[in-house]
PAMAR-358484 format. One record per residue (C-alpha): residue number from 1; x, z, y; chain; residue in one letter. Coordinates in nm, 2 decimals. Each point is the difference from the previous one (the first is absolute). Layout:
% residues N
+------+--------+--------+--------+-------+------+
| resi |      X |      Z |      Y | chain | resn |
+------+--------+--------+--------+-------+------+
|  NUM |      X |      Z |      Y |     A |    A |
...
+------+--------+--------+--------+-------+------+
***
This chain:
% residues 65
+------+--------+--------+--------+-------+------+
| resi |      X |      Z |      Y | chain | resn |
+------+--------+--------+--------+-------+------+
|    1 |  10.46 |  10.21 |  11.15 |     A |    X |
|    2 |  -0.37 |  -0.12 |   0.01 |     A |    X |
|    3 |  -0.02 |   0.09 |   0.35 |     A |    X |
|    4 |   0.27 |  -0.14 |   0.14 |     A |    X |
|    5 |  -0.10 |  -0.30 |  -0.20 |     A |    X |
|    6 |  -0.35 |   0.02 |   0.19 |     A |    X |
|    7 |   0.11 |   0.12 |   0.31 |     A |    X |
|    8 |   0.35 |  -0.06 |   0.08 |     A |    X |
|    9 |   0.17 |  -0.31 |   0.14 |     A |    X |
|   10 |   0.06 |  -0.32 |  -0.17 |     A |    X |
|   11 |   0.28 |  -0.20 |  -0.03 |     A |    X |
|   12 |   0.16 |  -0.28 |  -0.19 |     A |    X |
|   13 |   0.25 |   0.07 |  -0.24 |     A |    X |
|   14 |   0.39 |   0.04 |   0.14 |     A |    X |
|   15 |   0.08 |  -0.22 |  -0.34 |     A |    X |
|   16 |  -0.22 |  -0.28 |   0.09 |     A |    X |
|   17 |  -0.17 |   0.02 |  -0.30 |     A |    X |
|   18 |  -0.36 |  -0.14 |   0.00 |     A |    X |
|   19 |  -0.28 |   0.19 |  -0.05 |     A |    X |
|   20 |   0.16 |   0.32 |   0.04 |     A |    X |
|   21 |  -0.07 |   0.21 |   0.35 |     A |    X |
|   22 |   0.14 |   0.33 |   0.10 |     A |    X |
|   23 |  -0.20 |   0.27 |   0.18 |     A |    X |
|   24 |   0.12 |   0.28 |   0.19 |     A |    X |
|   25 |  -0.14 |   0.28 |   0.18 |     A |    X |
|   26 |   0.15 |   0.38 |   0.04 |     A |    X |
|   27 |  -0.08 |   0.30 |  -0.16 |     A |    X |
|   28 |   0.05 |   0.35 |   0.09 |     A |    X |
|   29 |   0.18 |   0.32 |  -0.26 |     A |    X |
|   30 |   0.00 |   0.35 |   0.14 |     A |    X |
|   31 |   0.35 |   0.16 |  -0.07 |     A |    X |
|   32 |   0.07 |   0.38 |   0.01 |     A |    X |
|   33 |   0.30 |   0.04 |   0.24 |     A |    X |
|   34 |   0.10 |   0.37 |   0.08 |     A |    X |
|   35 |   0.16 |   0.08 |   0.38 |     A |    X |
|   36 |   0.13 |   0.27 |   0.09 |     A |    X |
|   37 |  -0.21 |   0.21 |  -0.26 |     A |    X |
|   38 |  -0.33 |  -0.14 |   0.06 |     A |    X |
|   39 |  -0.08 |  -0.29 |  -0.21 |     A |    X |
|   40 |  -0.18 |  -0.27 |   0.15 |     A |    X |
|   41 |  -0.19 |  -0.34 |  -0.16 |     A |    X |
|   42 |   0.13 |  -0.29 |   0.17 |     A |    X |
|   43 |  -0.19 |  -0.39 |  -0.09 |     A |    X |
|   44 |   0.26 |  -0.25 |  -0.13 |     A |    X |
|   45 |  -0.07 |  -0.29 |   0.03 |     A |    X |
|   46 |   0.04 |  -0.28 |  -0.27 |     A |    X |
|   47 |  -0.07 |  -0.36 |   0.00 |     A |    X |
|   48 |  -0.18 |  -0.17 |  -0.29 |     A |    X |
|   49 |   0.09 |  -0.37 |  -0.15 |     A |    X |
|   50 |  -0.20 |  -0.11 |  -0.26 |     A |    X |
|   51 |   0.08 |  -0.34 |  -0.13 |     A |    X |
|   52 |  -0.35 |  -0.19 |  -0.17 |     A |    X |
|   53 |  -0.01 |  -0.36 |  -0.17 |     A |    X |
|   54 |  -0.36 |  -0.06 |   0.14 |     A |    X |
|   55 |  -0.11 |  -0.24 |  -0.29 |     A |    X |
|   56 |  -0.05 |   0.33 |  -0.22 |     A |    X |
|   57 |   0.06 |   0.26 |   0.23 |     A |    X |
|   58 |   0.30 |   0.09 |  -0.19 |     A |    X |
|   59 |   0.21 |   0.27 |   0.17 |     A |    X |
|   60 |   0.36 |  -0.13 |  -0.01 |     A |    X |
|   61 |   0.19 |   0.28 |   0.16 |     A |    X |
|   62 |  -0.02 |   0.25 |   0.21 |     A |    X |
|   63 |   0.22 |   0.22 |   0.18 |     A |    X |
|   64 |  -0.01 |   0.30 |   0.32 |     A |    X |
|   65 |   0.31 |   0.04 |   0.23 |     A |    X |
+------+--------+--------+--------+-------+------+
***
């Protein structure tokens, strides 16, 4: 969560709440999927929100879809 944080994309809240900023950015989980026999180790990808009141840097919420 601290890198997204430093490195993702900022946002204001969707509640209109001040002071508080969401930031994004994508992350990557390999996942062991077998075909045909052979298993293979695909990248899924994952997006991470990360919801911060900035006056404490208080993490709110965060979720990955």
């Amino acid at each position: 969560m601290e890198k997204t944080i430093r490195y993702g994309s900022r946002s204001p809240d969707p509640q209109k709440i001040a002071g508080q900023f969401v930031y994004r950015t994508e992350m990557y989980r390999l996942v062991k999927r077998t075909v045909g026999g052979q298993v293979k180790y695909v990248h899924q990808r994952y997006r991470l929100h990360v919801l911060v009141r900035e006056k404490d840097w208080t993490i709110m919420h965060f979720h990955y879809d």
